[in-house]
C-alpha positions as CSV (number, residue, x, y, z in Angstrom):
1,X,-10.9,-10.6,5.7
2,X,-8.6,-8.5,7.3
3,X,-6.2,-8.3,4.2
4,X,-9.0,-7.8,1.8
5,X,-9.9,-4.8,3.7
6,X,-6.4,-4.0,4.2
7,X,-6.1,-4.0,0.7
8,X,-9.1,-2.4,-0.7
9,X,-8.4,0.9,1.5
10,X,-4.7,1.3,0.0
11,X,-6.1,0.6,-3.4
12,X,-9.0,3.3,-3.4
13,X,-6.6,5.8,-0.7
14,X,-4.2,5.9,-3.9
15,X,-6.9,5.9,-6.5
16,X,-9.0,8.8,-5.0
17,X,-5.3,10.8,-4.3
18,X,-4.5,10.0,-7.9
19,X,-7.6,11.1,-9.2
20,X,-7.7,14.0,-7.3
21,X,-4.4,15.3,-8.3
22,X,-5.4,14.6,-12.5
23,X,-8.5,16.9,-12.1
24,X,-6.6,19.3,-10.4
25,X,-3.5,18.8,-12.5
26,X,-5.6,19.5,-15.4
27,X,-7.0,22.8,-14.4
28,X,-3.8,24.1,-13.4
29,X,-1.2,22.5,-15.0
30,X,0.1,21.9,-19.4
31,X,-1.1,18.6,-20.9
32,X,2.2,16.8,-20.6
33,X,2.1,17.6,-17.0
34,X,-1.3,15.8,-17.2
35,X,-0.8,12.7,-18.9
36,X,2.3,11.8,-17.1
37,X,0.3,11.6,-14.0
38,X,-2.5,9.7,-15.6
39,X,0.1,7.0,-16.6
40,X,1.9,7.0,-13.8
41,X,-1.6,6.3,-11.9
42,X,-2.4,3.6,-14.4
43,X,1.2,1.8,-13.4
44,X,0.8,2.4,-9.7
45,X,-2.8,0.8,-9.2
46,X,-1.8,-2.0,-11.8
47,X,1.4,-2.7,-9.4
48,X,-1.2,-2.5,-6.0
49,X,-3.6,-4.8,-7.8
50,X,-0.9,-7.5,-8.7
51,X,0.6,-7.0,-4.6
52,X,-2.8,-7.4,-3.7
53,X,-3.8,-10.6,-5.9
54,X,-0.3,-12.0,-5.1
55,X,-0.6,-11.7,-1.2
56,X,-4.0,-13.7,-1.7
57,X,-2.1,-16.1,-3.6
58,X,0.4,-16.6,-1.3
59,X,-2.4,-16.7,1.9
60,X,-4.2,-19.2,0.3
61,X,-0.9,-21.6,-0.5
62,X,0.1,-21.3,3.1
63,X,-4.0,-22.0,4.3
64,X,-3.8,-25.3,2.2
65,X,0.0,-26.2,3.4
66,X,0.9,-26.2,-0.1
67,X,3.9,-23.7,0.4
68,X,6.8,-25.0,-1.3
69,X,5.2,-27.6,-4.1
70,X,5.1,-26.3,-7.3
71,X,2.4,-27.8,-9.3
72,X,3.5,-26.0,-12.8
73,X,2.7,-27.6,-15.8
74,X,6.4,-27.7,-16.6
75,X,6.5,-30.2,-13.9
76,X,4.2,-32.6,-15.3
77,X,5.9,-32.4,-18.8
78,X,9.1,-33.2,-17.7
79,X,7.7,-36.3,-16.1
């Protein structure tokens, strides 16, 4: 619970900062200016998102003490 929390405050922290700089970006600053931040926010919650979800992942392999057995279906072809 305490990494969901954790995670949930870092993710809107950046998006609020993010959003806050676009709107201001926009009244003071050219378009390009703009729409690199915009992308650049788009890439930078994606990467938080996939940190988060992987962190969960990982959490919940340890929980099970399934750590280091890969269950991929690679493995069950090659078998």
């Amino acid at each position: 619970m305490r990494g969901l929390i954790y995670h949930n405050l870092l993710y809107f922290g950046c998006s609020f900062a993010f959003s806050l700089s676009v709107v201001l970006a926009t009244i003071f600053l050219s378009f390009p200016v703009v729409h690199v931040i915009a992308e650049t926010q788009v890439v930078v919650l994606s990467l938080l998102v996939t940190r988060m979800h992987r962190d969960f992942w990982r959490l919940d392999r340890t929980a099970r003490g399934i750590d280091g057995v890969d269950i991929s279906l690679s493995t069950f072809m090659a078998q």
